[in-house]
Structure formats: structure tokens, C-alpha cells
N, C-alpha and C positions, 0 to 999 in steps of 0.2 A: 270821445272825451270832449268836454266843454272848452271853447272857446278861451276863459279862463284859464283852465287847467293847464292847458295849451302852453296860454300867454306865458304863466308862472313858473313852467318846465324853463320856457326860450330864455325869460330873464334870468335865474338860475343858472344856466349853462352860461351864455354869454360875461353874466360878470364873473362867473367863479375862474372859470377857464382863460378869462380877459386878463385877470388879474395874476393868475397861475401861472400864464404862459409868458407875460410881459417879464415878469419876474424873474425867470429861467434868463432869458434873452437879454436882457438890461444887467444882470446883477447883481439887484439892490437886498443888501441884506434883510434876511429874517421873512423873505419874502409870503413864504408859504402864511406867517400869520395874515397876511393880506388877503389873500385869499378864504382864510377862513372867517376872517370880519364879513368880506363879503360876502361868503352861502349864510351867515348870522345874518346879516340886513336883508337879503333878496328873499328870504323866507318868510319874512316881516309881509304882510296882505297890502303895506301901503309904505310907498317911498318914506324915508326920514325927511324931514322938512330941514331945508339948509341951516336956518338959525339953529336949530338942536343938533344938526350933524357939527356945526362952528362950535358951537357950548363941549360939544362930548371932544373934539381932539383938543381945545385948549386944556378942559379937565384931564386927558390924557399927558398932557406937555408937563401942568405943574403937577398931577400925581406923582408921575415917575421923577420926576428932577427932584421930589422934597423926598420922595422913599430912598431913594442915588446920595441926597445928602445926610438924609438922619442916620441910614443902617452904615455907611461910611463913616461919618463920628461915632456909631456904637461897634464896631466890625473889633475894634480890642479888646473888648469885654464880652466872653462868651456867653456868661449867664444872661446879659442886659439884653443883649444881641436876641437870644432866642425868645425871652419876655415882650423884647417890641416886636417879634414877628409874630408871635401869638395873639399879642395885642392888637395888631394893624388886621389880620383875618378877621377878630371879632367885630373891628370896627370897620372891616370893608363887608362883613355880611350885615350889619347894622343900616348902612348908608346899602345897601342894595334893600332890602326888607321898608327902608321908609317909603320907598317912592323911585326911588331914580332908576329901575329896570336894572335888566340881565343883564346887558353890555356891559354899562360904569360898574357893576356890583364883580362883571370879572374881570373890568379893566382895574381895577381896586385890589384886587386878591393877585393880580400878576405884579404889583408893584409889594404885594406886603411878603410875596413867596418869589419870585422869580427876581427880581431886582437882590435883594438880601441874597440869594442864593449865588446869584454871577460874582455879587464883591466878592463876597469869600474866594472866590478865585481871581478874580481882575478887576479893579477900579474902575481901566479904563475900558476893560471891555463890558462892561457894566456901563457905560456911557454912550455905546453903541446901541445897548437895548433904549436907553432910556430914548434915543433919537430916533430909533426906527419903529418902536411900539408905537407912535405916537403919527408918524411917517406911514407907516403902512395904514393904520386907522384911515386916514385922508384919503390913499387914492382909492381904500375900499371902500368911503362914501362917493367919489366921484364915477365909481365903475358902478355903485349900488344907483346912484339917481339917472347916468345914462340910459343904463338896461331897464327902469320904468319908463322912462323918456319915448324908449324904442319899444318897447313891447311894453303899453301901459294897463293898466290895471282896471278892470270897471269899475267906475264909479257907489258903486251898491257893494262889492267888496271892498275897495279902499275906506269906507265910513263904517260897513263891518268891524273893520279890526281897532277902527276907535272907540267903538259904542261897548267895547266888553266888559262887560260888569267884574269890577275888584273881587278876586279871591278872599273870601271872607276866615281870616286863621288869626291865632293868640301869634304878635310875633316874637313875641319873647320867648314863647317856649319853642319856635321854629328858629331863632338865636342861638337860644338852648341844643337844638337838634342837630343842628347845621355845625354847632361849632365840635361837638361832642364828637362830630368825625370828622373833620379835616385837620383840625390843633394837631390832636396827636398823629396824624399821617405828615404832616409839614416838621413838627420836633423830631419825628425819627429820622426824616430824608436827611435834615442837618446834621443829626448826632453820630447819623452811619457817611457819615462825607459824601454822599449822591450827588452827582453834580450833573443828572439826566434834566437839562432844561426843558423840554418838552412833555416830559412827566408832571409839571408842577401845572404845567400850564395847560395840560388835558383834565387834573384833576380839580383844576378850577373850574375848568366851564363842566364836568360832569357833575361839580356841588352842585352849582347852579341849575341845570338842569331839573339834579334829582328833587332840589331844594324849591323847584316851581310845581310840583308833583305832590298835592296833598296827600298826607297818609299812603304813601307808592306802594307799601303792599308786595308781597313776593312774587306776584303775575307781573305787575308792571317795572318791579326791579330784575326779575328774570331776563325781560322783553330788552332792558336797557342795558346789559352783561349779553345778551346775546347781539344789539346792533352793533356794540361797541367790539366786541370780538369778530364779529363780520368781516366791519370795516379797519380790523387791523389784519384778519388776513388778505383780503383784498388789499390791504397797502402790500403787503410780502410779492402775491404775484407780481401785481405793477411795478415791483423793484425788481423783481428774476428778469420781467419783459425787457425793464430798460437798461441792465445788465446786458440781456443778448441784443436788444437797436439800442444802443448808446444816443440818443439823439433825443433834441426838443421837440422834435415833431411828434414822436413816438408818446414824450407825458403829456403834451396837448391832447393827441387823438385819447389816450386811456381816459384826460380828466375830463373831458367829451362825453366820452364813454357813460362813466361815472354818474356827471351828474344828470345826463338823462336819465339812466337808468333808474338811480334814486329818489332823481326828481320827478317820474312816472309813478313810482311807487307811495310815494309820500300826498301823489292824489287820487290812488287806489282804496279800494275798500278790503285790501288784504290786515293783515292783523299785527304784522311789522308795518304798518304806515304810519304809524307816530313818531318809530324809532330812527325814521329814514335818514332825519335830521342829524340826528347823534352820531350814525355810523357815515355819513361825508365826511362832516367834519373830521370824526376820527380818523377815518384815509386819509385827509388833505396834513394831518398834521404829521402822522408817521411817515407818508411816504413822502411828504413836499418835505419833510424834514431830511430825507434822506439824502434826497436829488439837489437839493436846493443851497444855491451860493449861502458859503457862513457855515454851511454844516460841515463839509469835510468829512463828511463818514461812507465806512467800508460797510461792504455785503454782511459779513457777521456781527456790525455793531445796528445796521437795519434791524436784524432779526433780534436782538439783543432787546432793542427799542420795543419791537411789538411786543417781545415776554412782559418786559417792565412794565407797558403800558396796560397788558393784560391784565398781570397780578394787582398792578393799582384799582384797573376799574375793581376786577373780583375785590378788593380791599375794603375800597370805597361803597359799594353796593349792597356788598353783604353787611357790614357798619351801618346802614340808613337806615335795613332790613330789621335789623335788631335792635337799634335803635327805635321806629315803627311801633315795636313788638311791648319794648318797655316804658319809651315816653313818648305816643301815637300826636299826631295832630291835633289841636280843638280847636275851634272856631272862637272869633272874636267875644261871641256871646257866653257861648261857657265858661269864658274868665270871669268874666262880671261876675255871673252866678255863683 
């Protein structure tokens, strides 16, 4: 294996595990998102540069505090209520589609779905997210620019991952596509009273995902229904494991575990190595959701969580598929035409 390949496994482990295991140990609530900020940055071919790491948690701080205070002065009016969350998704995939990347476009959709969704049940524990999404963000830029720091990146791959040429697509009709399935997957979670926070918040970064994925196609939607099933059975054992050693030592070594293994995989030439990405993340959210301070949850609401998250992604995948099928992708230049 390359040198690179090498380096990109060591920093992956180091922050994802760095941030996972702190977390356990110190805490700090909602931890687990930290962690999966950071396997999102350390995937990245080249550190974030600190002034855009500063830019994106300030944008993180006044997102959530304006989504905390508008869906709290509309929280009385149910119909209002569900029209600005509809709204805030079109206008958080809008503001991801201009320019501003993956991150802000799901830091934008956890305030227009996840924030709305905690009021409805607590104000102020809805003011705990609004502190700690924002909070966690920061130390997983500080764990993401360490782990370059320490194992850093060649020079020739770092300017790689600047020089890639814009995906050339109509974004309006990927507005169009994007919204077509998640609006109506976010109105139902409300209308049936779901209050699986971690559900909303896998379904954001799986839009985004699918939604970076020209025309995905039913191979590469299959491919992303099966990492993401993967890695929520793999969350299930690491919950039986740490069931029978109750200990942080035990979900360090598994998330060890983990992100080597995926993170070997991910610079393999096997044919799940695209997906590697999607199914971490996925483990880190079911199972760091499970284990982790804030959650408060039992062995049967663990397994509860992976069905949920199952049926969502099958929801959401099979929606892009058919969606695909009847309003497919075109390119910038096809609009014109």
C-alpha cells in the first residue's frame, strides 16, 4: 500500500477514534456527532484551512440559534410550523447547490429538521443542540487539522483535491430532485410524532451524499442501501460487544477497529470502496448514539434505532431511484438548450 494510503488510514483513525473516545470519557454531549464531523473532514485529500474551519462553526453558531428562534415562535401553529420546515430544507439544499459544500448544506438541513423537531418536545433541550452542534463542529476541526499535522498529506495529493473540476448539472432540477425526497420524508417524521433524532440527522447527510452522485442509478443506489445496512449491522454487534465489556476501552479498541478496517477498504480497489465512507459514518452515528452521554438508551431501543435507520435509508434510496428514473439528471448545458 502507498505511503499515502498509509498516511490517510493513520489520520482517519487517530481523529475519528481521538474524538470518539474523548467524548465517552469527558461527557460532552451529542458527542458521537464529533466524531462523525471528523471521519467527514479527515476523508477530505487536504486539511480545511483555519479561516474556512472559523467561517463554518460561526455559520454553525448563528444557523442554529436563528432556526432555535424562528421554529420557537412558529412551534403554536402547526400548519406554519411544517411550511417553514419544508421551506428551510429547500433553502438549505439551495445554499448547499450554490457553492458552499457538503458540510454547511448538512449543517443547514440539521437546523431546518433536527432543531424543529427537538422543540416540539423541549425548548430548552433544543438549546443544548443548538450549543453542542456548533461545539462539537470545533473540536472536530481541531482533531481534523492535528491528524494532518501528524500524518500529513503529500503535497501533490493536497492540490489534487483543489484542482477538481465542478460537476457540471441543471441545479434547479437537482433542487427539484433533492427536494422531491426528503420534504415529504421530514412532513411524515412530524405528522406521525417521531422523535428518532438521529434518524433525521443520518437522512440528511445520506441526501447529501446521494445528492453529490449524478444520475446514482440503481448499481450505485444499491451499493449505498447496502454500505449503509453494513454499517448499521456492524453498529448492532459493537453494541452486543459493549453490552458483554461495559467499558470505554472496549468502544475505543472496536472504533480502532473500525476505522482501519474501512479506512483500508476505502483505498482498495474492491467495489464497496466508495461506499466505505457512508457505512463509518453510519456505525458512528447508530452506535456512538447508543453508548454515548445524552443518549440514555437501552439494548432494545439500539436495535429499534438500526430498523429505523434501515427503513429510512431503504426510503430514501429507493425515492432518488425513482425519482432517477422519471426526472434523471441533465447537465448545465441541456438547460440552455
Amino acid at each position: 500500500m502507498p505511503t499515502d494510503a498509509r498516511r490517510s488510514i493513520l489520520r482517519l483513525t487517530f481523529g475519528t477514534v481521538g474524538v470518539f473516545g474523548l467524548g465517552l470519557l469527558l461527557d460532552w454531549p451529542l458527542s458521537f456527532l464529533g466524531a462523525v464531523f471528523a471521519a467527514l473532514f479527515l476523508q477530505a485529500p487536504a486539511a480545511m484551512p483555519i479561516k474556512v474551519a472559523a467561517k463554518l462553526f460561526l455559520f454553525a453558531i448563528l444557523l442554529m440559534l436563528a432556526s432555535w428562534i424562528v421554529f420557537s415562535l412558529l412551534a403554536p401553529y402547526p400548519l406554519v410550523f411544517l411550511g417553514a420546515v419544508a421551506i428551510a430544507i429547500v433553502l438549505s439544499f439551495t445554499w448547499s447547490l450554490s457553492g458552499a459544500g457538503i458540510l454547511p448544506g448538512v449543517l443547514a438541513l440539521m437546523a431546518a429538521m433536527m432543531i424543529p423537531n427537538i422543540i416540539v418536545q423541549s425548548k430548552e433541550l433544543a438549546l443544548v443542540l443548538v450549543a453542542w452542534i456548533p461545539g462539537n463542529l470545533l473540536i472536530a476541526g481541531f482533531a481534523s487539522a492535528l491528524s494532518f499535522t501528524l500524518f500529513p498529506a503529500a503535497p501533490n495529493v493536497a492540490g489534487g483535491g483543489q484542482e477538481r473540476a465542478a460537476a457540471d448539472f441543471d441545479p434547479v432540477r437537482r433542487l427539484v430532485r433533492m427536494s422531491m425526497v426528503t420534504v415529504p420524508f421530514a412532513m411524515a417524521f412530524f405528522l406521525f410524532g417521531l422523535s428518532a433524532l438521529l434518524v433525521l440527522f443520518f437522512v440528511a447527510l445520506l441526501s447529501q451524499q446521494l445528492a453529490a452522485i449524478p444520475a446514482a442509478g440503481k448499481k450505485v443506489a444499491i451499493g449505498m442501501l447496502t454500505a449503509n445496512l453494513l454499517g448499521a449491522g456492524i453498529a448492532i454487534v459493537f453494541y452486543e460487544i459493549n453490552v458483554i465489556a461495559p467499558s470505554v476501552v472496549t468502544s475505543i479498541l472496536l472504533t480502532t477497529i473500525l476505522c482501519v478496517v474501512l479506512g483500508t477498504l476505502s483505498k482498495s480497489d474492491h467495489q464497496l470502496a466508495p461506499m466505505a465512507g457512508s457505512a463509518l459514518t453510519t456505525v458512528i452515528i447508530v452506535y456512538g448514539g447508543s453508548i454515548a452521554p445524552f443518549s440514555d438508551e437501552a439494548d432494545v431501543k439500539s436495535i429499534v434505532r438500526v430498523v429505523q435507520i434501515g427503513i429510512s435509508a431503504m426510503i430514501v434510496i429507493v425515492a432518488y431511484t425513482v425519482v432517477d428514473e422519471f426526472l434523471p439528471e441533465r447537465s448545465s448545458a441541456a438547460q440552455s438548450s
